[in-house]
C-alpha positions in Angstrom: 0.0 0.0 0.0 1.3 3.6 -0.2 1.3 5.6 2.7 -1.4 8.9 2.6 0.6 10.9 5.1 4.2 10.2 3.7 5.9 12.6 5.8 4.0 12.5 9.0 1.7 14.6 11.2 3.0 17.7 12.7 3.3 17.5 16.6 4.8 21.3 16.8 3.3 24.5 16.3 4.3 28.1 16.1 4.0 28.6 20.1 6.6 26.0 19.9 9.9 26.8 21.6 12.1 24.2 20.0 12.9 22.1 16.4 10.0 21.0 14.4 8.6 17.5 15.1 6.6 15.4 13.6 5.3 11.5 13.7 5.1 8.9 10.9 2.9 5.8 11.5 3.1 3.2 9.2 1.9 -0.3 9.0 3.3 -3.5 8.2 4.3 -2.9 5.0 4.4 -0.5 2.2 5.7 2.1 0.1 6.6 6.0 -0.4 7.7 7.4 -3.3 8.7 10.8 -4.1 10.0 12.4 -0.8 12.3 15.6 -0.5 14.0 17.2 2.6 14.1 20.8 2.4 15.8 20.9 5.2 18.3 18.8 7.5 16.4 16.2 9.6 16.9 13.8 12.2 14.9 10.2 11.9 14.3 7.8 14.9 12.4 4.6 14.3 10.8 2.5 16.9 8.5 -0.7 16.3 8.8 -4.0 14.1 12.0 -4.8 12.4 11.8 -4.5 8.6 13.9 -5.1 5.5 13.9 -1.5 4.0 14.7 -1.2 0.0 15.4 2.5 -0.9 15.7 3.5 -4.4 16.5 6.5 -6.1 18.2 8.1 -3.0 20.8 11.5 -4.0 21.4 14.6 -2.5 20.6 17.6 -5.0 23.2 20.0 -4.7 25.9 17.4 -5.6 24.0 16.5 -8.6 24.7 12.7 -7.9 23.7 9.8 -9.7 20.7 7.9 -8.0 21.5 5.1 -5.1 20.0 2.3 -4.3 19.9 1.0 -0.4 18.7 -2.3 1.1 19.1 -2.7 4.9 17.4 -4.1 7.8 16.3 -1.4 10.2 15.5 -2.4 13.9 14.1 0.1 16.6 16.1 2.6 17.7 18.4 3.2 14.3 18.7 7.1 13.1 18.3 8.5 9.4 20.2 11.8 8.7 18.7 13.2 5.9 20.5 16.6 4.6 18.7 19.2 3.1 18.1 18.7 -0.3 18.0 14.8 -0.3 15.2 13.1 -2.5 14.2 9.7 -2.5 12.5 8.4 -5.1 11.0 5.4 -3.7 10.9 3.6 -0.1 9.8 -0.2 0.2 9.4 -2.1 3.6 7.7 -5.1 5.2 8.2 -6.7 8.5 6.2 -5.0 10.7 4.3 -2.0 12.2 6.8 1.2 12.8 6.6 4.8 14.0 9.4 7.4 13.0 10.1 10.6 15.0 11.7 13.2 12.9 13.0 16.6 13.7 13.8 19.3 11.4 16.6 21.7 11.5 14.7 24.2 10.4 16.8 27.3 9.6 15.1 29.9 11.0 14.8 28.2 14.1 18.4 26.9 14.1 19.6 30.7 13.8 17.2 31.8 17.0 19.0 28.8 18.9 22.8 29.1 17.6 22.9 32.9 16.6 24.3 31.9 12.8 23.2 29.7 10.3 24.2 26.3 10.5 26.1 24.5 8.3 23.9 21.5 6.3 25.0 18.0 7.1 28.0 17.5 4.8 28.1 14.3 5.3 28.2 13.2 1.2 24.2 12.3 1.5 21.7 10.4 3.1 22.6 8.3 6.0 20.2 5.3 7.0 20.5 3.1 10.0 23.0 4.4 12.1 22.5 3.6 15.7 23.3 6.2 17.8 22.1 6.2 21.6 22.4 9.9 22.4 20.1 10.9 19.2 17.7 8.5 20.0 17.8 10.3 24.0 17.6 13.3 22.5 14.7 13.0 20.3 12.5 11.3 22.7 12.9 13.9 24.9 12.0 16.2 22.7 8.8 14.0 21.7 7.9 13.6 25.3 7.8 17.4 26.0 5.7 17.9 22.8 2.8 14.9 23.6 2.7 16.0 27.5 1.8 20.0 26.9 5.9 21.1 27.1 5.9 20.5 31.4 9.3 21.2 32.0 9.2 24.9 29.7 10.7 26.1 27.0 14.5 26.8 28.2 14.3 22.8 28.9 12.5 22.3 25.4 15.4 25.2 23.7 18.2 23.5 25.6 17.3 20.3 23.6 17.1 21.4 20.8 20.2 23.3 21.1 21.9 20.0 21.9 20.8 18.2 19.5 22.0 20.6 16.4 25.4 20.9 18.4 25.6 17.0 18.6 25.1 16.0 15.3 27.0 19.1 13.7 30.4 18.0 15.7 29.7 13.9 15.5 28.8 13.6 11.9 30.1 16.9 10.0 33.6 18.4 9.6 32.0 21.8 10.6 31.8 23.1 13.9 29.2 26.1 15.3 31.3 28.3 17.1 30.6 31.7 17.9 33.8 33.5 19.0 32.6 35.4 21.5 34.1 36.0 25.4 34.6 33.0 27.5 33.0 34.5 30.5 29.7 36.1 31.7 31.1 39.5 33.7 29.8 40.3 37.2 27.2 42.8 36.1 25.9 40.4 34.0 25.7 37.8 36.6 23.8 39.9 38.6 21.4 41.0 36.2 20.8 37.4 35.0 20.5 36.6 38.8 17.7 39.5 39.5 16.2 38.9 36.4 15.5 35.1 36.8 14.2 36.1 40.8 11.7 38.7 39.6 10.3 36.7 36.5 9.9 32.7 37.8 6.4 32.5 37.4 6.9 33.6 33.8 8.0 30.6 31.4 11.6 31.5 30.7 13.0 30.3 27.8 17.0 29.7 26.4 16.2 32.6 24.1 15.0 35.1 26.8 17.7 34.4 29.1 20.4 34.6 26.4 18.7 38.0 24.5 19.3 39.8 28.1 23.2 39.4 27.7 23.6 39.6 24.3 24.9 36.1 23.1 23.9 33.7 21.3 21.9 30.7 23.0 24.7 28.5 22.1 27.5 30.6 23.2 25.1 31.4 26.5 24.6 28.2 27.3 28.3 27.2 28.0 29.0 30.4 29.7 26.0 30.2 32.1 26.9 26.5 32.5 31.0 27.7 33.2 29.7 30.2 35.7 26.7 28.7 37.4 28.1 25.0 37.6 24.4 23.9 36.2 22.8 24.3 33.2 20.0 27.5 32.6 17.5 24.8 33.0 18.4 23.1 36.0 18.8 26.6 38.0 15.3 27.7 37.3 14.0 24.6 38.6 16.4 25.4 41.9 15.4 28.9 42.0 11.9 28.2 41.3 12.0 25.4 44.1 13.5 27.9 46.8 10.7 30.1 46.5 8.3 27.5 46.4 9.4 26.4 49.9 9.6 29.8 51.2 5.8 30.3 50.4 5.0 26.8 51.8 5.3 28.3 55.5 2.1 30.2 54.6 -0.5 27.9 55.5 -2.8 30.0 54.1 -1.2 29.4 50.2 -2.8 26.2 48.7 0.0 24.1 46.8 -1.8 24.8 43.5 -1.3 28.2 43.7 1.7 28.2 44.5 2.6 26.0 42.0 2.4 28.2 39.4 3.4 31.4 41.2 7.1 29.8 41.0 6.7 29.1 37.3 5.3 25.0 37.1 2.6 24.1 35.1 0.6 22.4 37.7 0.7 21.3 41.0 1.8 17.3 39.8 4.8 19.5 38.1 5.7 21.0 41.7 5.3 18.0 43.6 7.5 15.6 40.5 10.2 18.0 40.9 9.9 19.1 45.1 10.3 15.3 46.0 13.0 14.6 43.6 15.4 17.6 44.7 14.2 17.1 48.3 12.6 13.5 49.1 9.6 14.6 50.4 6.1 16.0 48.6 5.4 19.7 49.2 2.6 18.7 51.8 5.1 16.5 54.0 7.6 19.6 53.5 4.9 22.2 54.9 3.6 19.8 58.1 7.4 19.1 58.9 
């Protein structure tokens, strides 16, 4: 049969903070023909194993003959797929599978790295690599899109920002560096320090944090991480988590509310990430 939806349903919007993801079903067996990247894109399979025939595989800007591919892919192999790659016809059969793909889409690569990044030159299509860290990657980012983005966008922005970072420096001779300085100044500090205080119940992203300094997110991310010890991520859940026990000794705040004056989605988000830093559920907290 051919498949109706041969690129799969988008799972991201435009209030989206990260890469673009979207999620291919498709059965048993089958068949696609005619696909084209417009831009660089990360695959992850999960399901059945299959034997996969490709035909007619090339990346357009080389102007290369046509490939053919026959493989047997297993769950948890990774397609690179560099902008501009066509396929002219997929074949499979074995089983039921589900592909995650993300998108490197430009524009949303620049808000992330501050430059454009470079495409895959990796010589063409890649199929079935197996590569652990991509597969961690991406599933985060599919968990964050299917359960409403609970941890926020700096956790969704850092993912994505990882993700482009890791496959630029493992699979292509380029590198994304941005030359800038190699420390955040104590004024800066400061100001990052305030900022975050006065604006936790706000969902702060990568991009805001980075925007305030002047540096890319890239380049922000290593030197918040250099000065900080933690990632941007991981100190707005420990800032947000301070205040949250400070209110706690008002008996008169219900955890709900509290919840999301410190910047969690819910009181379920509060209490997940309260008993992990602390062993103890913001109730047990308050009575001790």
């Amino acid at each position: 049969m051919m498949v109706k939806d041969k690129y799969g349903r988008p799972l991201t919007g435009t209030d989206w903070a990260g890469l673009p993801v979207r999620l291919g079903e498709f059965g048993a067996q089958g068949a696609i023909a005619d696909l084209h990247g417009e831009s660089d894109a990360v695959l992850v399979w999960t399901g059945a194993e299959n034997e996969v025939n490709i035909r007619g595989s090339k990346l357009d800007s080389l102007n290369a003959r046509e490939s053919r591919s026959a493989f047997v892919r297993r769950s948890g192999m990774v397609d690179l797929l560099p902008s501009g790659t066509s396929i002219r016809e997929i074949e499979w059969g074995g089983g039921a599978m589900e592909c995650v793909s993300v998108s490197f889409a430009p524009d949303v690569v620049r808000s992330l790295v501050g430059q454009a990044a470079p495409s895959l030159d990796i010589g063409g299509p890649r199929y079935g690599l197996v590569d652990a860290h991509v597969v961690d990657l991406v599933k985060r980012l599919q968990a964050q899109v299917q359960t409403g983005c609970p941890l926020g966008p700096a956790y969704v922005q850092g993912l994505s920002l990882t993700l482009v970072s890791y496959v630029a420096q493992r699979y292509s001779p380029h590198t994304l560096r941005s030359g800038e300085p190699s420390r955040l100044d104590a004024a800066q500090l400061d100001y990052l320090q305030r900022y975050i205080d006065e604006h936790l119940a706000a969902p702060i992203g990568l991009l805001d944090l980075a925007s305030l300094v002047g540096y890319s997110p890239d380049h922000f991310s290593r030197l918040f991480k250099r000065a900080f010890g933690t990632t941007p991520h991981r100190y707005l859940t420990c800032r947000r988590l301070e205040k949250a026990k400070s209110m706690l000794r008002d008996p008169r705040r219900s955890i709900a509310s509290i919840a999301i004056d410190c910047g969690f989605s819910s009181q379920t988000h509060l209490t997940v990430a309260f008993k992990k830093a602390t062993g103890v559920t913001p109730g047990v907290y308050r009575r001790d």
